[in-house]
C-alpha positions, 0 to 999 in steps of 0.5 A, spaced: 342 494 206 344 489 201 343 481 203 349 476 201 345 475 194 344 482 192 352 484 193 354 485 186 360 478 184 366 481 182 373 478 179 378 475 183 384 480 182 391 476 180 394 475 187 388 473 190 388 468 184 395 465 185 393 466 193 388 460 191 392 456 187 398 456 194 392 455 198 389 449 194 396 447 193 396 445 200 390 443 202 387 450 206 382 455 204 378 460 207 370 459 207 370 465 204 376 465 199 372 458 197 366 462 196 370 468 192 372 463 188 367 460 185 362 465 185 367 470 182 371 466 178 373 463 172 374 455 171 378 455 166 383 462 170 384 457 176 386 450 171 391 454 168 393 458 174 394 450 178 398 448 171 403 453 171 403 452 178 405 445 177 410 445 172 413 452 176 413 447 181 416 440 178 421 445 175 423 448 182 424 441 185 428 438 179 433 444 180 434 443 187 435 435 187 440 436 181 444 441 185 443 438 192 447 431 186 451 436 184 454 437 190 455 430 193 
């Protein structure tokens, strides 16, 4: 029987990447998930993971102003 420490660490896939990022962007995130991340993952996966979130995201948000303006 394997212990916690002898499992082998494997990558985070590309949706549990961005399932992360959602979650960090709102401010919860499973223990488990937590663990996952900094066990398997790379620092710099998830820093451009949060940058593209957060220009997709200032992006979204000019677009619905301008379009919520637009019809004033």
């Amino acid at each position: 029987m394997m212990t916690d420490e002898q499992k082998p660490v494997r990558k985070p896939t590309f949706w549990q990447i961005v399932s992360s990022t959602l979650a960090a962007a709102i401010g919860v995130q499973s223990n488990k998930n937590r663990e996952r991340d900094f066990t398997g993952g790379n620092i710099y996966t998830y820093i451009a993971a949060g940058i593209i979130f957060t220009v997709v995201f200032v992006v979204v948000m000019i677009l619905i102003v301008k379009a919520v303006l637009a019809n004033v």
